[in-house]
mmCIF file of the C-alpha atoms, coordinates in Angstrom:
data_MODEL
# 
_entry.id   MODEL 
# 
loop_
_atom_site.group_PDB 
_atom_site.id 
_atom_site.type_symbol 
_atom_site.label_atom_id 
_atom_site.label_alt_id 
_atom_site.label_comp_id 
_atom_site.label_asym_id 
_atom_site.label_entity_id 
_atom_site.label_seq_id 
_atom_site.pdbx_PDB_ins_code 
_atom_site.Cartn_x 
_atom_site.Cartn_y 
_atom_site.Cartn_z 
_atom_site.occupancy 
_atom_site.B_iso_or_equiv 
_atom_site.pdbx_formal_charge 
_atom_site.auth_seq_id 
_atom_site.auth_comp_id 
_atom_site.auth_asym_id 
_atom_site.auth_atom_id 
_atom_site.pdbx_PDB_model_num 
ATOM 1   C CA . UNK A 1 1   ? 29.066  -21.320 13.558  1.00 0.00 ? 1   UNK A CA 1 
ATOM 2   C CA . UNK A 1 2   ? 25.945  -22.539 14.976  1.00 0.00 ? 2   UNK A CA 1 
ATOM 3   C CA . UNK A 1 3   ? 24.302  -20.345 18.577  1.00 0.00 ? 3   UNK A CA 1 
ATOM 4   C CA . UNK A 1 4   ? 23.639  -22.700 21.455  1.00 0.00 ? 4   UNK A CA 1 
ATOM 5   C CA . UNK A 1 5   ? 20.008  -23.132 21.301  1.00 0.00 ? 5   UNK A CA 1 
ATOM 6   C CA . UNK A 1 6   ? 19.577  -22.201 17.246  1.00 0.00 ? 6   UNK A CA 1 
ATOM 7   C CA . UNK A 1 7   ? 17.872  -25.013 15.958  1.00 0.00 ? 7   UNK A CA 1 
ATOM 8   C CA . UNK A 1 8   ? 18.916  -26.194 12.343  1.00 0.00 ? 8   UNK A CA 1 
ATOM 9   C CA . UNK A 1 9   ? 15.287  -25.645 11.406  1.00 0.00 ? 9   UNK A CA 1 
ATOM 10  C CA . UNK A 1 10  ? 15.323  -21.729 12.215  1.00 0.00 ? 10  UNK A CA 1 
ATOM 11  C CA . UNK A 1 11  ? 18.319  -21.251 9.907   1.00 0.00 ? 11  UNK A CA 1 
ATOM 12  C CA . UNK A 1 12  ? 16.151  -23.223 7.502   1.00 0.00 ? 12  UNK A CA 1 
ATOM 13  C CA . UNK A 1 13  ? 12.999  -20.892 7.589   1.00 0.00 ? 13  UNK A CA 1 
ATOM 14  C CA . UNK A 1 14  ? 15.236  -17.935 7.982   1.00 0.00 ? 14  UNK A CA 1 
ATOM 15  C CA . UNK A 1 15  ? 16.808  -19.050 4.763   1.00 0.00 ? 15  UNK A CA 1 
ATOM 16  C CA . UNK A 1 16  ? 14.416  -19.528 2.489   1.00 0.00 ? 16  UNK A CA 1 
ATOM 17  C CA . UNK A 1 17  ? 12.631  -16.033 3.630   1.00 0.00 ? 17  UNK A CA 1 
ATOM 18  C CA . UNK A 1 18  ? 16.185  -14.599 2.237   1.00 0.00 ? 18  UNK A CA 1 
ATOM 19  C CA . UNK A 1 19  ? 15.669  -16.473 -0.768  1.00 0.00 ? 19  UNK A CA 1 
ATOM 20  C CA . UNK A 1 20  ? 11.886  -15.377 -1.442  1.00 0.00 ? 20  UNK A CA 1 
ATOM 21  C CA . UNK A 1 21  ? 12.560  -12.845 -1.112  1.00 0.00 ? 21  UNK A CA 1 
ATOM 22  C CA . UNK A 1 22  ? 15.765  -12.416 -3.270  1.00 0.00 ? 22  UNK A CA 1 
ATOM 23  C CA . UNK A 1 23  ? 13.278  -13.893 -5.960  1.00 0.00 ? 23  UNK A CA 1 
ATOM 24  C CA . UNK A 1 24  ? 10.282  -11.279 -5.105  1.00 0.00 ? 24  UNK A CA 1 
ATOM 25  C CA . UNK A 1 25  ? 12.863  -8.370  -5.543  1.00 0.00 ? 25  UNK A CA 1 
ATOM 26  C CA . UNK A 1 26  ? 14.025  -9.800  -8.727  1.00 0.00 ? 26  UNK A CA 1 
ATOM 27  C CA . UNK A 1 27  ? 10.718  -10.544 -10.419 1.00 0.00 ? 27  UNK A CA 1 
ATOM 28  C CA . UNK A 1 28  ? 8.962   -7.286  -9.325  1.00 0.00 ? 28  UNK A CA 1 
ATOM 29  C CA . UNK A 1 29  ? 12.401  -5.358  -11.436 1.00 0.00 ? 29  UNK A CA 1 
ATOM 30  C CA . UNK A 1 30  ? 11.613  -7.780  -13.838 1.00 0.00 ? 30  UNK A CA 1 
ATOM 31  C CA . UNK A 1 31  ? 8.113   -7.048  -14.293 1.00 0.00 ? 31  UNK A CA 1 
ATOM 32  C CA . UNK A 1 32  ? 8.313   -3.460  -14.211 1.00 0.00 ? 32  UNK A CA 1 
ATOM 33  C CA . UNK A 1 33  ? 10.498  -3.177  -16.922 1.00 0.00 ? 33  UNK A CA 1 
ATOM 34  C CA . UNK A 1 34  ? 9.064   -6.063  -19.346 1.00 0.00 ? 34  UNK A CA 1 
ATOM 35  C CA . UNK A 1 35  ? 5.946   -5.933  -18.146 1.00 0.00 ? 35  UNK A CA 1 
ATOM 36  C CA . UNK A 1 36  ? 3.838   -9.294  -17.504 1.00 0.00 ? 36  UNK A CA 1 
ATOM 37  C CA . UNK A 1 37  ? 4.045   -10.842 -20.788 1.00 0.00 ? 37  UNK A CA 1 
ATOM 38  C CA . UNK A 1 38  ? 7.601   -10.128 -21.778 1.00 0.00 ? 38  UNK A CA 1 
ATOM 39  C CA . UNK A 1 39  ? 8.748   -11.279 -17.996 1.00 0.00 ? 39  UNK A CA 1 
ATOM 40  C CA . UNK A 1 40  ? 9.775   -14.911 -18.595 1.00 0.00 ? 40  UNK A CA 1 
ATOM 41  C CA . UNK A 1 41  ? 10.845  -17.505 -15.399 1.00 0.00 ? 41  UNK A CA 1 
ATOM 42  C CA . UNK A 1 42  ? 14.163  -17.338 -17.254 1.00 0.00 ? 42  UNK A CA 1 
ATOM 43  C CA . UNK A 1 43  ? 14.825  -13.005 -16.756 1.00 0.00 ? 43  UNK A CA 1 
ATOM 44  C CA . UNK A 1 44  ? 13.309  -13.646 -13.220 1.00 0.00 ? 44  UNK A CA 1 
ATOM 45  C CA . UNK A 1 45  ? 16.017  -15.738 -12.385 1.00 0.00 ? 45  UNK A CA 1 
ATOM 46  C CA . UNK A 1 46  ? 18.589  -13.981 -13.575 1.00 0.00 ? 46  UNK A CA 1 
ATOM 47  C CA . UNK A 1 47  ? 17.551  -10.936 -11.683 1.00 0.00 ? 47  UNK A CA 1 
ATOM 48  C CA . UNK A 1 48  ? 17.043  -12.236 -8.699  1.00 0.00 ? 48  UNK A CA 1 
ATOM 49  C CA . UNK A 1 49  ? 20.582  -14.519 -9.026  1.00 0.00 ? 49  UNK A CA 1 
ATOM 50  C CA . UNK A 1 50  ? 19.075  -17.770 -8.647  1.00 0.00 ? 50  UNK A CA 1 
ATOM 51  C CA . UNK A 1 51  ? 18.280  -20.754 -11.204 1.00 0.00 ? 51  UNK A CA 1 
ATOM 52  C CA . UNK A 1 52  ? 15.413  -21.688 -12.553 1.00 0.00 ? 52  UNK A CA 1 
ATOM 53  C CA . UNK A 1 53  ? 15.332  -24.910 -10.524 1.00 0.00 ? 53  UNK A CA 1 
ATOM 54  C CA . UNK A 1 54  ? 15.113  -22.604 -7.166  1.00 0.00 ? 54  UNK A CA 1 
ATOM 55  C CA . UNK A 1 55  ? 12.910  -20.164 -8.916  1.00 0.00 ? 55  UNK A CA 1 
ATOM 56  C CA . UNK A 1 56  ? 10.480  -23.492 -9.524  1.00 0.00 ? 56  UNK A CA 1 
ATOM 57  C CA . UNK A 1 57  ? 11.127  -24.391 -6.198  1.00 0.00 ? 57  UNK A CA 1 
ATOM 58  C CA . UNK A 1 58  ? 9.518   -21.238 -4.563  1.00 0.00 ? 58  UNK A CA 1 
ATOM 59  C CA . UNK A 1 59  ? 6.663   -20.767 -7.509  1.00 0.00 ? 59  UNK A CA 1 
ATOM 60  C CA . UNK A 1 60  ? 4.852   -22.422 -10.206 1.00 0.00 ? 60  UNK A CA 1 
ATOM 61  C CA . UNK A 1 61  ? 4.872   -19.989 -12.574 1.00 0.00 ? 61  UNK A CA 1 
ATOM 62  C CA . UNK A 1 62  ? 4.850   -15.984 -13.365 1.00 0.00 ? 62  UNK A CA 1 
ATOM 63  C CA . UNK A 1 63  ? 1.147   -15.718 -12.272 1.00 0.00 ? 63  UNK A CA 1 
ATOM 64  C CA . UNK A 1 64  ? 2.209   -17.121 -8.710  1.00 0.00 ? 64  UNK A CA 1 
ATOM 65  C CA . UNK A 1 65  ? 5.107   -14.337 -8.243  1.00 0.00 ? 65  UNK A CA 1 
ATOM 66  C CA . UNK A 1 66  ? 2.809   -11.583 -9.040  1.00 0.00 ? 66  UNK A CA 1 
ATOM 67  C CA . UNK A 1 67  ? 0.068   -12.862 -6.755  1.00 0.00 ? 67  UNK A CA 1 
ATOM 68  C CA . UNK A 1 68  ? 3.306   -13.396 -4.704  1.00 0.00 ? 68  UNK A CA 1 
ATOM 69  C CA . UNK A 1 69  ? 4.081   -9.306  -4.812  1.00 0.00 ? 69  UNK A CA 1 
ATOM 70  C CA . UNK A 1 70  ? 0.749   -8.217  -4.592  1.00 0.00 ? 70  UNK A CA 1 
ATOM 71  C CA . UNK A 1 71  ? -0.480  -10.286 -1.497  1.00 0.00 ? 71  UNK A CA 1 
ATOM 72  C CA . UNK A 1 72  ? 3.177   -8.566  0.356   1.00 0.00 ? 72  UNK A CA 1 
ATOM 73  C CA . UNK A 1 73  ? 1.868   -5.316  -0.505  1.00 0.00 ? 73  UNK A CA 1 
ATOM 74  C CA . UNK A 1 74  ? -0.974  -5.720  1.194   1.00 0.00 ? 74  UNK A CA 1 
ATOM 75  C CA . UNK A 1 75  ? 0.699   -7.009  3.948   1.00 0.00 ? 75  UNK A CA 1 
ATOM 76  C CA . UNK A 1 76  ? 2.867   -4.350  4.260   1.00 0.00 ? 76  UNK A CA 1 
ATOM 77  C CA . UNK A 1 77  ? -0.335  -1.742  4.228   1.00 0.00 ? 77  UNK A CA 1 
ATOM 78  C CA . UNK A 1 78  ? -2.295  -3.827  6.879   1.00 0.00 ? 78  UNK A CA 1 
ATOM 79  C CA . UNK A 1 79  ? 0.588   -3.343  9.441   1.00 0.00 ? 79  UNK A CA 1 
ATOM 80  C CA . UNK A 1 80  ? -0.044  0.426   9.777   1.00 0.00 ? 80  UNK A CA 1 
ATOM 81  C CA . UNK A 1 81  ? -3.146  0.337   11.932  1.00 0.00 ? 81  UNK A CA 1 
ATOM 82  C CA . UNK A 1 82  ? -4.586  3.696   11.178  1.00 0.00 ? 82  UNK A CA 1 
ATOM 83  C CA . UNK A 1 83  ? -7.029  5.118   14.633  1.00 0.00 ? 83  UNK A CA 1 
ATOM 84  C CA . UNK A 1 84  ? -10.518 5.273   13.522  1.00 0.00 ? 84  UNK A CA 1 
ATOM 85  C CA . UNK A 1 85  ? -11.867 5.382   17.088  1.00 0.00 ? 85  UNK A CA 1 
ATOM 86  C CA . UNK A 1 86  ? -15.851 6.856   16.545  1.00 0.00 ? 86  UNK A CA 1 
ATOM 87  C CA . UNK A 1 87  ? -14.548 8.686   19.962  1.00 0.00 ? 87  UNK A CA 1 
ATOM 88  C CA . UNK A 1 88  ? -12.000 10.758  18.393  1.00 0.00 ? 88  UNK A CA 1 
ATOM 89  C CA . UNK A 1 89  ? -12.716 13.735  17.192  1.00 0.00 ? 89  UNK A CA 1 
ATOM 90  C CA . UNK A 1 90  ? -11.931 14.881  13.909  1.00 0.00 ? 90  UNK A CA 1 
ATOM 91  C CA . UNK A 1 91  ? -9.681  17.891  14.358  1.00 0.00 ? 91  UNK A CA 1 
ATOM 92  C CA . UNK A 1 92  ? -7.158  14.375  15.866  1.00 0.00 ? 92  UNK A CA 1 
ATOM 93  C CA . UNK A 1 93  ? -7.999  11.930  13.897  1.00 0.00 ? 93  UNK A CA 1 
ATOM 94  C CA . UNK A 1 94  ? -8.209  13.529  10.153  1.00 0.00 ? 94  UNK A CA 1 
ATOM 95  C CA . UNK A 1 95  ? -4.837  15.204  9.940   1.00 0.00 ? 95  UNK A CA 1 
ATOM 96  C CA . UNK A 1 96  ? -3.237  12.165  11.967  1.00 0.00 ? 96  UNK A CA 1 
ATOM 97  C CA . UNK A 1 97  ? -4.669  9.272   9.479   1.00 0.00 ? 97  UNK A CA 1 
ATOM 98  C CA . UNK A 1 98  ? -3.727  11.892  6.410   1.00 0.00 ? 98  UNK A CA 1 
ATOM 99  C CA . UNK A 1 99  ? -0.185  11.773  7.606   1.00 0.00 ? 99  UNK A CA 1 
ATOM 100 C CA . UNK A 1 100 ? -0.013  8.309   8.346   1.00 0.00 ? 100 UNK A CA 1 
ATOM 101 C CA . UNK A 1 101 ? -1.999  7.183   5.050   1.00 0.00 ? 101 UNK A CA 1 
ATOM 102 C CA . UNK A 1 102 ? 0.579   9.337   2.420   1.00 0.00 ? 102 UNK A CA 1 
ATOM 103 C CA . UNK A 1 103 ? 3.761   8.043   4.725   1.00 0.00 ? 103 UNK A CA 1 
ATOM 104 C CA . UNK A 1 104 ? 2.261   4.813   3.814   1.00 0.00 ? 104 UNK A CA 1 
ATOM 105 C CA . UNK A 1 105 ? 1.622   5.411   0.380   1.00 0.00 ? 105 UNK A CA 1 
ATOM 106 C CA . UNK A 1 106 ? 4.940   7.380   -0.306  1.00 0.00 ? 106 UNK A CA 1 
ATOM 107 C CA . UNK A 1 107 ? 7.300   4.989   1.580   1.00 0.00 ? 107 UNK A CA 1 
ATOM 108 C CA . UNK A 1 108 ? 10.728  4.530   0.089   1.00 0.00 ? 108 UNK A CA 1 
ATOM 109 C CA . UNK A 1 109 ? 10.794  0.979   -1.466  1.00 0.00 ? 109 UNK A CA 1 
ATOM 110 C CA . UNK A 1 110 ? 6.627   0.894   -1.784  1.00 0.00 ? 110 UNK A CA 1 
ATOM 111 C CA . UNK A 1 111 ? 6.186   2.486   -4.810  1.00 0.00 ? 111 UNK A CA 1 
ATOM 112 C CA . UNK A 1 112 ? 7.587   -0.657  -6.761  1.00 0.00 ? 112 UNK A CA 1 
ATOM 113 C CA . UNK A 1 113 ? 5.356   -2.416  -5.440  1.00 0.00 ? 113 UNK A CA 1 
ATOM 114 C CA . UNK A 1 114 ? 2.244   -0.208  -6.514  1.00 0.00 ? 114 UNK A CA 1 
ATOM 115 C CA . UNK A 1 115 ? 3.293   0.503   -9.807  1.00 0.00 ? 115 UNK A CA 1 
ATOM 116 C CA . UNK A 1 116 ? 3.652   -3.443  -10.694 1.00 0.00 ? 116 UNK A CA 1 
ATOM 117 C CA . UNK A 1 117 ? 0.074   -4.077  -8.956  1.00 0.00 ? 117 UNK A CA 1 
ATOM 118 C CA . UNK A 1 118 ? -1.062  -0.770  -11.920 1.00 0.00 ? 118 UNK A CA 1 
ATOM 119 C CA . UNK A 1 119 ? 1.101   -2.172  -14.558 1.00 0.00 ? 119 UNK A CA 1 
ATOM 120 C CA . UNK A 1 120 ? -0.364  -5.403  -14.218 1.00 0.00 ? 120 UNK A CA 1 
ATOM 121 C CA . UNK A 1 121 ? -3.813  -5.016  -13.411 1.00 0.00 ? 121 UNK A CA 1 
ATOM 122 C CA . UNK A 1 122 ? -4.819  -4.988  -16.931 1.00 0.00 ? 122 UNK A CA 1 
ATOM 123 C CA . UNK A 1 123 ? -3.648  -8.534  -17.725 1.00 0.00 ? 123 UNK A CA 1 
ATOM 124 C CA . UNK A 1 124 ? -4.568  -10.018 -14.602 1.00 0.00 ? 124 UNK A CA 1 
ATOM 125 C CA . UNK A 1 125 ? -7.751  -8.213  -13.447 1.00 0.00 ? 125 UNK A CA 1 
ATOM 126 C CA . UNK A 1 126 ? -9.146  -10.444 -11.046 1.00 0.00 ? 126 UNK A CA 1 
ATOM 127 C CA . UNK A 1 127 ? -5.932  -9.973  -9.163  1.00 0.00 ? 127 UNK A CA 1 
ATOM 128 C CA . UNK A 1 128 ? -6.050  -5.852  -9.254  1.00 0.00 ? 128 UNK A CA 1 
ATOM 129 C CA . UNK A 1 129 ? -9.518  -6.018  -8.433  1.00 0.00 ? 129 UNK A CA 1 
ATOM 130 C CA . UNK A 1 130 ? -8.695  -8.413  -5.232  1.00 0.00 ? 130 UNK A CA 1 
ATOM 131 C CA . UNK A 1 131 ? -5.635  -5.661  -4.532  1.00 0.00 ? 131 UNK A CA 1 
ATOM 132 C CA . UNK A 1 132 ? -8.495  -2.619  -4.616  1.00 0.00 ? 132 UNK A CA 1 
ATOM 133 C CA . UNK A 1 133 ? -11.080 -4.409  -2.745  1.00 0.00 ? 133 UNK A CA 1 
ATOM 134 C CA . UNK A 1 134 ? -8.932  -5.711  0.294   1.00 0.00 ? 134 UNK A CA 1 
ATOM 135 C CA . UNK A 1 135 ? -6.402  -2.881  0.575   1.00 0.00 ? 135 UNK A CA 1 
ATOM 136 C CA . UNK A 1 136 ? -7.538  0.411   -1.018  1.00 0.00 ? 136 UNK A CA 1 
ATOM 137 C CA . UNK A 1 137 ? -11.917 0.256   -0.765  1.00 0.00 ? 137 UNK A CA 1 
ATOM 138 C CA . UNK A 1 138 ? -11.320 -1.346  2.515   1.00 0.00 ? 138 UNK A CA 1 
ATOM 139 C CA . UNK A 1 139 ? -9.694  1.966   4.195   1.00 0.00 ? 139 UNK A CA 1 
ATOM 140 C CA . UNK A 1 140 ? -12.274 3.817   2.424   1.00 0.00 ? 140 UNK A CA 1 
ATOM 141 C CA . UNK A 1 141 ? -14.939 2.082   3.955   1.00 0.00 ? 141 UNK A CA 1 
ATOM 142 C CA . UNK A 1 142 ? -13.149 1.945   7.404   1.00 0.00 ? 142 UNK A CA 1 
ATOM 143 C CA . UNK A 1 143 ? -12.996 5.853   7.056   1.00 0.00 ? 143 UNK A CA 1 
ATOM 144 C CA . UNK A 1 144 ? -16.520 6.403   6.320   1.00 0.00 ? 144 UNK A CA 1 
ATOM 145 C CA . UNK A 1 145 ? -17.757 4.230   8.677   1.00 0.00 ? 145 UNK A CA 1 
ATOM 146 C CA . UNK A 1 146 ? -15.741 6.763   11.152  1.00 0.00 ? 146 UNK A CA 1 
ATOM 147 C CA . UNK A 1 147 ? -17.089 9.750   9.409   1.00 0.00 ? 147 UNK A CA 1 
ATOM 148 C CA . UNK A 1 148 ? -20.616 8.600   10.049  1.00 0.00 ? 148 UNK A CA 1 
ATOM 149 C CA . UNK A 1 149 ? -19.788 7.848   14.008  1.00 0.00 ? 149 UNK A CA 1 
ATOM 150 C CA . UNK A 1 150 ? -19.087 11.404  13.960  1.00 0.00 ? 150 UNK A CA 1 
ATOM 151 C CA . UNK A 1 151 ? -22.223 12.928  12.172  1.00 0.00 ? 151 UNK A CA 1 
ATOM 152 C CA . UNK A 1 152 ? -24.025 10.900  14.739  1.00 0.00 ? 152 UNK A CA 1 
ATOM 153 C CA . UNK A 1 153 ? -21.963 12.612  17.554  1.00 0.00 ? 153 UNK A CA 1 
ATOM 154 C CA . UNK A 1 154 ? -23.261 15.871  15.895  1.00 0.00 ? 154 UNK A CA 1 
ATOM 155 C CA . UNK A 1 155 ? -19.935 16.572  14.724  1.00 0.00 ? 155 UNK A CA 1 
ATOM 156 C CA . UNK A 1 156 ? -20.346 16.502  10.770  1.00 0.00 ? 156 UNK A CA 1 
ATOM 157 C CA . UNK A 1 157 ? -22.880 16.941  8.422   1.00 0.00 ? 157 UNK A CA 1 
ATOM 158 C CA . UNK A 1 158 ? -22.260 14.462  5.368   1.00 0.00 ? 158 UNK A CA 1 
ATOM 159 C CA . UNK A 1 159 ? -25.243 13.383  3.042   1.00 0.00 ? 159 UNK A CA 1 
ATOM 160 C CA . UNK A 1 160 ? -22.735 10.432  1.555   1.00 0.00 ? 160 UNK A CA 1 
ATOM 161 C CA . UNK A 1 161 ? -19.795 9.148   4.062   1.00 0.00 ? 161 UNK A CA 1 
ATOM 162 C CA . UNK A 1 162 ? -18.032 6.610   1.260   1.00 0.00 ? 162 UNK A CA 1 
ATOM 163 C CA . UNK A 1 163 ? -17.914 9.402   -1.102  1.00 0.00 ? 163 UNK A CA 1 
ATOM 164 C CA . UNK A 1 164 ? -16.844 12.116  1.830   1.00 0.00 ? 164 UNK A CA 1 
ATOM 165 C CA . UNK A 1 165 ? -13.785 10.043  2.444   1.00 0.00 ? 165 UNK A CA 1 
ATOM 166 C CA . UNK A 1 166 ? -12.752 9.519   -0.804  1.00 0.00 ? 166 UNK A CA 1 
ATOM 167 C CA . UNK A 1 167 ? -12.460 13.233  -1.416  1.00 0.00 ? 167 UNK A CA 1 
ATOM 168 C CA . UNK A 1 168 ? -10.684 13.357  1.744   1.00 0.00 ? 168 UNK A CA 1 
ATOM 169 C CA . UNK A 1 169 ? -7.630  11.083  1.441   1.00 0.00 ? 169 UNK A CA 1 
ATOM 170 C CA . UNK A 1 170 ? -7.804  12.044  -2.583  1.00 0.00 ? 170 UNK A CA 1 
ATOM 171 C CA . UNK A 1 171 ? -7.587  15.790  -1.293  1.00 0.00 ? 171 UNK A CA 1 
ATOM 172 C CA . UNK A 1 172 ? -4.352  14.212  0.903   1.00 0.00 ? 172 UNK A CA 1 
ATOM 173 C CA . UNK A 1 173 ? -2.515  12.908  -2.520  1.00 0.00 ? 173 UNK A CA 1 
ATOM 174 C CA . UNK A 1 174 ? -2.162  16.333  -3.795  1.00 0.00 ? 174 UNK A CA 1 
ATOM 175 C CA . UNK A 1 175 ? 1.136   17.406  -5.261  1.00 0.00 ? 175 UNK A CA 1 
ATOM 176 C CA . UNK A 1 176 ? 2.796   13.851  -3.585  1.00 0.00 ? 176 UNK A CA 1 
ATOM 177 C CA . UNK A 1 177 ? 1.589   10.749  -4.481  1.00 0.00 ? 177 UNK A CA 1 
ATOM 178 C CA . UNK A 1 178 ? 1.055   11.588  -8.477  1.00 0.00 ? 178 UNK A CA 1 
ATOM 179 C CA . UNK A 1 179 ? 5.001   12.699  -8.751  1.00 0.00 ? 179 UNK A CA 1 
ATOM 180 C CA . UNK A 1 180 ? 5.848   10.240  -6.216  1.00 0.00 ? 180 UNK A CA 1 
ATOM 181 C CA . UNK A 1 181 ? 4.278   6.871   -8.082  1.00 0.00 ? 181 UNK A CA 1 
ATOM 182 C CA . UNK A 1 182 ? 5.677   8.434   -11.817 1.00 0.00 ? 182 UNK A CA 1 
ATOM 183 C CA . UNK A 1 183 ? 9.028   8.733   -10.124 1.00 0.00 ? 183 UNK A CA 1 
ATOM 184 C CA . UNK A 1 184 ? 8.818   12.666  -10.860 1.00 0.00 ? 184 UNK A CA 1 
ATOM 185 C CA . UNK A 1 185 ? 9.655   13.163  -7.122  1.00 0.00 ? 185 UNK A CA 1 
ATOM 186 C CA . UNK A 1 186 ? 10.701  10.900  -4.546  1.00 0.00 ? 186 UNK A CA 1 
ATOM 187 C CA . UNK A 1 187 ? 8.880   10.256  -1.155  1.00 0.00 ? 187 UNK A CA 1 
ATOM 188 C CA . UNK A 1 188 ? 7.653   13.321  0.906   1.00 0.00 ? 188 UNK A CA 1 
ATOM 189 C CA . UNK A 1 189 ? 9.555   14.136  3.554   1.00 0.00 ? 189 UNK A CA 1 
ATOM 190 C CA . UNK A 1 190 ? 7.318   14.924  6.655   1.00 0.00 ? 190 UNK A CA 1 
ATOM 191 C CA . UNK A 1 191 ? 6.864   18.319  6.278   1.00 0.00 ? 191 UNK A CA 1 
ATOM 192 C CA . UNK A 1 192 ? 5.978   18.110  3.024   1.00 0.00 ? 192 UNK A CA 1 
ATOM 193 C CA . UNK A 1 193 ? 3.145   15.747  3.715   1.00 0.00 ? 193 UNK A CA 1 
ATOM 194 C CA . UNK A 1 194 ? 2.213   17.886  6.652   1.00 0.00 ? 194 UNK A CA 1 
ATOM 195 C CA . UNK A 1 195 ? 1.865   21.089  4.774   1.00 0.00 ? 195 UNK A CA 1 
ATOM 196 C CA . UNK A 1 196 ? -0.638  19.362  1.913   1.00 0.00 ? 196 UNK A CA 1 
ATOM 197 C CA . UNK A 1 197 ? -2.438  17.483  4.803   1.00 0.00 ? 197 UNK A CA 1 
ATOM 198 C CA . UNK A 1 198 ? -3.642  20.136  7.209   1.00 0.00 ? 198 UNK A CA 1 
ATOM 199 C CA . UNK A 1 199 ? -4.944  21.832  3.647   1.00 0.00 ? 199 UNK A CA 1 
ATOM 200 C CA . UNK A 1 200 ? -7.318  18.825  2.727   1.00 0.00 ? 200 UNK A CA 1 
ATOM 201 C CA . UNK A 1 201 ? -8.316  19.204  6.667   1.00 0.00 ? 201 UNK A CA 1 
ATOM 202 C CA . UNK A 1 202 ? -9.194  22.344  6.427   1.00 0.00 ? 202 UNK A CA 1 
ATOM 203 C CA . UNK A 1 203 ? -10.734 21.770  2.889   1.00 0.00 ? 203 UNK A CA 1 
ATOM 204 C CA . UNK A 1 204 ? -12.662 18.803  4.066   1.00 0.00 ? 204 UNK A CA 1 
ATOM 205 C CA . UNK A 1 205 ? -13.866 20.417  7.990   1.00 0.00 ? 205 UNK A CA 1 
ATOM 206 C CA . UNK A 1 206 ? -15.106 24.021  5.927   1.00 0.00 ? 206 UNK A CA 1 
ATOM 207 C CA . UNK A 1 207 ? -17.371 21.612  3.532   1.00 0.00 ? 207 UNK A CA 1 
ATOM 208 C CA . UNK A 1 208 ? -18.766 18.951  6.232   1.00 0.00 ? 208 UNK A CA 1 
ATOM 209 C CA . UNK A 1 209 ? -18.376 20.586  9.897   1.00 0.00 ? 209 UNK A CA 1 
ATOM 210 C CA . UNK A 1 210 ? -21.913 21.071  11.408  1.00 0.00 ? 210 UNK A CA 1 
ATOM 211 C CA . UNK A 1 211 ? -22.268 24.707  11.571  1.00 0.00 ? 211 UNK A CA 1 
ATOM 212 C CA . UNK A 1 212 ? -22.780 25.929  14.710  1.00 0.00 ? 212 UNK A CA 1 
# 
């Protein structure tokens, strides 16, 4: 029964959000275990339990679901807004953006997503190069441009800030996201990502802190 107030047109949109959805869960199975090529519109359907007709409905083809999949994952990443505040110093900020960057990486559910955008890449480059540029170079640059706040505050002494924060949330990965993305391991638990964290911290501040 219909709420007072719920307008047939909510129960619309909130309906066919289900039903993308349904269809995004279905092709990204389906693509990680045929691959692009031996994915058809026909195994899509089936896994996500719709016909082709609604599968046609919601997207043109196979190309349009994985640009589907890989625009949500970058959705999903963008809503973790990580604190790159040039005021913050960097005994806060590194260990706190390390911990939230491998809880993002290492979420239950978002290594699917990940290992479809890799598995794919190679067929559909322009699209894994659109995926790196907008999601993973983008915190890079975000980082360094923090980094070099903080040399300028006297803080750090890097000759090459892009580079410095690579090796930083690369240092981060250790031991997690490698066994996590291969399915070796599943996600970090908190401490885990903690321990392997305040390491590449201490790593990274005996390399680049201005010696006093």
């Amino acid at each position: 029964m219909v709420a007072v107030g719920t307008s047939l047109l909510q129960i619309t949109a909130e309906e066919d959000s289900s039903k993308r959805r349904q269809i995004l869960d279905g092709a990204r199975k389906v693509f990680l275990e045929l691959g692009f090529d031996g994915a058809s519109m026909g195994e899509i359907a089936r896994a996500a339990g719709v016909s082709k007709g609604t599968l046609y409905v919601y997207f043109d083809d196979k190309c349009r679901l994985f640009e589907a999949i890989v625009e949500e994952e970058k959705i999903e990443q963008s809503k973790t807004a990580f604190n790159f505040d040039p005021a913050r110093d960097v005994d806060t900020t590194l260990p706190e953006f390390g911990r939230a960057y491998i809880a993002l990486l290492c979420r239950p559910g978002g290594g699917s997503a990940i290992r479809t955008v890799m598995a794919i890449a190679e067929r559909m480059p322009e699209v894994g190069s659109r995926f790196y540029e907008q999601v993973i170079a983008n915190n890079v640059r975000r980082f360094a441009t923090y980094l070099e706040a903080r040399a300028a505050h006297g803080e750090l002494v890097i000759d090459n800030f892009e580079l410095a924060a690579w090796q930083f949330m690369q240092m981060c990965q250790a031991t997690l996201f490698q066994a996590f993305i291969f399915q070796a391991k599943p996600s970090p638990s908190p401490d885990q990502i903690a321990t392997v964290v305040d390491s590449a911290t201490r790593v990274f501040l005996a390399a680049y802190r201005k010696k006093a």
